[in-house]
LUMZADO-594146 format. One record per residue: residue in three letters; z, y, x of N, C-alpha, C in turn. Coordinates in nm, 3 decimals. Layout:
<rs>
ALA, Z, Y, X, Z, Y, X, Z, Y, X
...
</rs>
This chain:
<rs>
UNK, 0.000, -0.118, 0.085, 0.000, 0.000, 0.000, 0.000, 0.123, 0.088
UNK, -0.095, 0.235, 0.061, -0.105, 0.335, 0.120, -0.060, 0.460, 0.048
UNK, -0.004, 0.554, 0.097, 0.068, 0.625, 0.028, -0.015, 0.789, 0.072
UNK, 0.009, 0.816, -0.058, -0.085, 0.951, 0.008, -0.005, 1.037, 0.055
UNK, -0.087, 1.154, 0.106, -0.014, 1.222, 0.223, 0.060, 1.288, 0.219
UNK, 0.058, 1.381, 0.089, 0.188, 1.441, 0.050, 0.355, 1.347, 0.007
UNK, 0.332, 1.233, 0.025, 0.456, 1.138, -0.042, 0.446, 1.078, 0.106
UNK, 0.373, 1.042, 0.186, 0.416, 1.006, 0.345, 0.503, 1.131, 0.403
UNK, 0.424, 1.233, 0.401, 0.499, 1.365, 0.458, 0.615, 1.438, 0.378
UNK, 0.641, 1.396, 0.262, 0.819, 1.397, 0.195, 0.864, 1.296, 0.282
UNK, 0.852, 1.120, 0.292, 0.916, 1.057, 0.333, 0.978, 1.089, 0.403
UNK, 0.878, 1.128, 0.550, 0.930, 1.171, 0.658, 1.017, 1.267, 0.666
UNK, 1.005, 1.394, 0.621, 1.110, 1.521, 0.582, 1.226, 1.445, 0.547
UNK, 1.218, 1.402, 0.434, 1.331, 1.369, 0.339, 1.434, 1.278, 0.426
UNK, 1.375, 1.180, 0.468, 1.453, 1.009, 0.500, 1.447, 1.012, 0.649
UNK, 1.401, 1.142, 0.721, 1.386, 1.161, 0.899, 1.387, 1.024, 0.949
UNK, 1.487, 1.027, 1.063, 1.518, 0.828, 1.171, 1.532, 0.750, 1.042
UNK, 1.496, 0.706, 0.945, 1.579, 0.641, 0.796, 1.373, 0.623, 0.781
UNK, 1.303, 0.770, 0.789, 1.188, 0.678, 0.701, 1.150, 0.592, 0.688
UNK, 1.151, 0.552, 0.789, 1.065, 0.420, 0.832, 1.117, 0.271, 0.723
UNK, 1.264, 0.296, 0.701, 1.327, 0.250, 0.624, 1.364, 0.245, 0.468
UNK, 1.286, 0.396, 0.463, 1.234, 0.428, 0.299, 1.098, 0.338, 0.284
UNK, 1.028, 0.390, 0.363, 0.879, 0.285, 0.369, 0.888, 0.148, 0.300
UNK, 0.946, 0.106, 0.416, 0.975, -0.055, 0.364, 1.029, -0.081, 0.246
UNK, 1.141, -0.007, 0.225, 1.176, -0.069, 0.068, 1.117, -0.010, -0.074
UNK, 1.023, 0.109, -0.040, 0.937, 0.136, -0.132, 0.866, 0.038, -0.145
UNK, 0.787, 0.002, -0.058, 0.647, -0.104, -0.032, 0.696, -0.225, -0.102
UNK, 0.835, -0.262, -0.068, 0.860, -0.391, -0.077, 0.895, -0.398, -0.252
UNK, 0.946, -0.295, -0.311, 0.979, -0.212, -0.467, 0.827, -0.253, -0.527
UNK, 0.728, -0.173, -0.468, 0.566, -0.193, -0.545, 0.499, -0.317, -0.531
UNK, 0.552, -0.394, -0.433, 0.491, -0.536, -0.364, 0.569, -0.630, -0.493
UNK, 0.682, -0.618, -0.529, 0.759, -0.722, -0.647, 0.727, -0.647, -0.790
UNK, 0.713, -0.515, -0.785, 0.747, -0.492, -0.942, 0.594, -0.384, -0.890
UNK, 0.472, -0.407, -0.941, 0.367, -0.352, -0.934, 0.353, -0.199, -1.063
UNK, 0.399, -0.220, -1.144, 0.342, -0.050, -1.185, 0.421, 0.008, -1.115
UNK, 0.534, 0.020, -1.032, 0.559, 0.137, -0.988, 0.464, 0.204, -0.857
UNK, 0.355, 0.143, -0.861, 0.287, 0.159, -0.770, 0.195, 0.296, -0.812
UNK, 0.214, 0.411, -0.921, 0.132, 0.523, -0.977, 0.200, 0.629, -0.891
UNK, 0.127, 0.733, -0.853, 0.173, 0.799, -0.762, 0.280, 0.906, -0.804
UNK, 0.263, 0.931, -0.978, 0.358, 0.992, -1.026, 0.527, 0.926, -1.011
UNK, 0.549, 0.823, -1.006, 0.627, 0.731, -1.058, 0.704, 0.708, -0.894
UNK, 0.621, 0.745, -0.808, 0.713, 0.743, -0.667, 0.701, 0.839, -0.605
UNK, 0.630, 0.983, -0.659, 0.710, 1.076, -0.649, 0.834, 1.135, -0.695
UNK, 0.857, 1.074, -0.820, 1.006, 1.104, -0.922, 1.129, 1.012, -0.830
UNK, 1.075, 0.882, -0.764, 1.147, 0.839, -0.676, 1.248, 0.909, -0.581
UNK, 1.117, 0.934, -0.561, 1.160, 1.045, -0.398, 1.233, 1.107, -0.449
UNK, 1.188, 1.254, -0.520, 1.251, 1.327, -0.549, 1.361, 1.321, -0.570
UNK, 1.449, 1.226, -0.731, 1.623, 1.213, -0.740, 1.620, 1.132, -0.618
UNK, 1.579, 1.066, -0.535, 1.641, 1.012, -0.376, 1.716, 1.101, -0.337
UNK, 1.688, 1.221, -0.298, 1.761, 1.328, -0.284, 1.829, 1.306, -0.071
UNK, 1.737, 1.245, -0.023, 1.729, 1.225, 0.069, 1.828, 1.104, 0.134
UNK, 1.894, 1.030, 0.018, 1.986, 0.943, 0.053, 1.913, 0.788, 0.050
UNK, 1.914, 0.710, 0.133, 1.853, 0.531, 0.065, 1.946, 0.488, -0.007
UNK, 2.011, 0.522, -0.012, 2.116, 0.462, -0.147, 2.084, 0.461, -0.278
UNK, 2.042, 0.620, -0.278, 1.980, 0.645, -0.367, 1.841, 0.633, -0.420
UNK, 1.803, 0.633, -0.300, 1.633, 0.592, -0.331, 1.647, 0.401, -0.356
UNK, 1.703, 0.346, -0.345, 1.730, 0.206, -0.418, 1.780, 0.250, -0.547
UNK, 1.860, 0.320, -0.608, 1.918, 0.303, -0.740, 1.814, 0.356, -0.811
UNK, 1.705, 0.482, -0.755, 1.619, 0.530, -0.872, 1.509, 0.463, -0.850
UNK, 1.515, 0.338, -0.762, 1.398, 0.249, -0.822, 1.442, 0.152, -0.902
UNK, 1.563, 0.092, -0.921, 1.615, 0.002, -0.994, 1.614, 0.074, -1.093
UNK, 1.621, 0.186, -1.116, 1.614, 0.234, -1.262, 1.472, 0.213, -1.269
UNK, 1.359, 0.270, -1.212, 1.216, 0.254, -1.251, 1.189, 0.124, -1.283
UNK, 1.249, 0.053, -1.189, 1.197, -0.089, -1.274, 1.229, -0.129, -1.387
UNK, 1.334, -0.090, -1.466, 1.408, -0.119, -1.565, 1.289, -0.012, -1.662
UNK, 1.253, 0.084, -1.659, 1.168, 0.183, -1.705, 1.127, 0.276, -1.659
UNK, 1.020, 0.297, -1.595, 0.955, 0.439, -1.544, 0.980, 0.545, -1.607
UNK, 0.998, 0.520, -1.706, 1.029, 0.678, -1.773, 1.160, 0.769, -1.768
UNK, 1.191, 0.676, -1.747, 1.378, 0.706, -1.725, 1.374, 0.843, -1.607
UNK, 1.269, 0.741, -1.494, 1.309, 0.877, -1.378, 1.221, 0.979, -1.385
UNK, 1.074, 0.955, -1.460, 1.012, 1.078, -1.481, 1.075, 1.156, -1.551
UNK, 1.129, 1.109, -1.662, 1.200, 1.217, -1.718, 1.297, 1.314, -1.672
UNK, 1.404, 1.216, -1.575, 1.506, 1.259, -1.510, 1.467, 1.344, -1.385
UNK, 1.358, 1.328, -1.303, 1.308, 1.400, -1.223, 1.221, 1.541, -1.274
UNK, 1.176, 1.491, -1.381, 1.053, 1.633, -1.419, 1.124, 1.711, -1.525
UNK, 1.234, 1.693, -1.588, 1.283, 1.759, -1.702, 1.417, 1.836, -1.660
UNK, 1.470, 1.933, -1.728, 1.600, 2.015, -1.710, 1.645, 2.036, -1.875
UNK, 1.764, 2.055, -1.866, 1.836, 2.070, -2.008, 1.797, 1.929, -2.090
UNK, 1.830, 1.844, -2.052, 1.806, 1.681, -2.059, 1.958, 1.673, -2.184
UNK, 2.072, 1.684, -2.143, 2.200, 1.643, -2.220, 2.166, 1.723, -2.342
UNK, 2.116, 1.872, -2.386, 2.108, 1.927, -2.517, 2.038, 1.816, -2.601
UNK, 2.028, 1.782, -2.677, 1.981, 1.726, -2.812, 1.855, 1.839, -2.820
UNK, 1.730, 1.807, -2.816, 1.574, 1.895, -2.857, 1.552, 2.016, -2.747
UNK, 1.671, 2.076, -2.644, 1.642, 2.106, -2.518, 1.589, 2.088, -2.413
UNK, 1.560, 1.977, -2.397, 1.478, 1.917, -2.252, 1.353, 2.022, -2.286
UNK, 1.297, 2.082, -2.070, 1.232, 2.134, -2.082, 1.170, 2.094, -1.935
UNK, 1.029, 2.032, -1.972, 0.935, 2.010, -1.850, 0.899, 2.130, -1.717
UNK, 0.975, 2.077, -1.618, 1.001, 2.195, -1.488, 0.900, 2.141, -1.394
UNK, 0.842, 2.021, -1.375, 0.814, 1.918, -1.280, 0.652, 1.867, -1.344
UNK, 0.566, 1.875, -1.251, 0.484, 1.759, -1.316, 0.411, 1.649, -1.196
UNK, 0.477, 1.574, -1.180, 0.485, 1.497, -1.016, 0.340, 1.417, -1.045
UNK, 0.257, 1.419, -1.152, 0.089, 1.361, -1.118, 0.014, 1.476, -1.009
UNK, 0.120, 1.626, -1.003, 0.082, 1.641, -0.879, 0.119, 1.657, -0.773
UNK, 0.070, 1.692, -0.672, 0.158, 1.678, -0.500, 0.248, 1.759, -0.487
UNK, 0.390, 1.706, -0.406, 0.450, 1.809, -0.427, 0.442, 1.910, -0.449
UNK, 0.350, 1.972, -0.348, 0.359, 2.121, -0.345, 0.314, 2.184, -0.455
UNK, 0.268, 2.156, -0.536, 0.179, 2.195, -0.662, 0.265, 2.155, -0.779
UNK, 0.387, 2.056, -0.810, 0.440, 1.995, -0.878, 0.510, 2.069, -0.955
UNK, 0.552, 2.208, -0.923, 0.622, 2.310, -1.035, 0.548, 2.432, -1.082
UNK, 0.418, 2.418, -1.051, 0.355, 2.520, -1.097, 0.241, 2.497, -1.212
UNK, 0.201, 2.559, -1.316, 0.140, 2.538, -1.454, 0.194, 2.392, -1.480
UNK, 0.273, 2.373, -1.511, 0.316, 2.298, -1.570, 0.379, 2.245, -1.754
UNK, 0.245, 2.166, -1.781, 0.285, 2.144, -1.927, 0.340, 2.090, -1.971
UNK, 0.418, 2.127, -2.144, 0.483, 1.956, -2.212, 0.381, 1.888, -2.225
UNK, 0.440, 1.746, -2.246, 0.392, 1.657, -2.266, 0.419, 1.586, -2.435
</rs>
């Protein structure tokens, strides 16, 4: 699995002496449980990773359980209001582009 370049070059930022170690257990995440292999879906990864592997294991165990869980949790704010959630994030694109024109869905 090849990862495009903006989600190689978070890795690296994010997970520094560790990437190499994000790598693998991403790969090894998309190698057993295949849809998480959409590029939206491991950018929301990354992102709640929050630069920890601890964490980047728990928000794939959540993706596997449901992808939507972390898109939501990654791309949305005001999540706990009841009809508040409001799309901040839209990780189908590269980071850098990921908070800007951004629509509901």
């Amino acid at each position: 699995m090849d990862f495009k370049t903006d989600i190689e070059n978070r890795i690296k930022i994010d997970f520094g002496e560790k990437s190499s170690e994000a790598f693998k257990i991403l790969k090894a995440a998309i190698r057993k449980t295949d849809y998480l292999k959409t590029d939206r879906v491991i950018r929301c990864i990354i992102f709640l990773s929050e630069k920890s592997i601890e964490k980047l294991n728990q928000n794939i165990e959540l993706a596997t359980v449901d992808t939507r869980d972390v898109m939501y949790l990654a791309e949305y704010i005001n999540r706990e209001e009841f009809g508040s959630a409001k799309r901040v994030r839209d990780f189908n694109k590269v980071f850098e582009d990921s908070e800007t024109n951004v629509m509901e869905n």
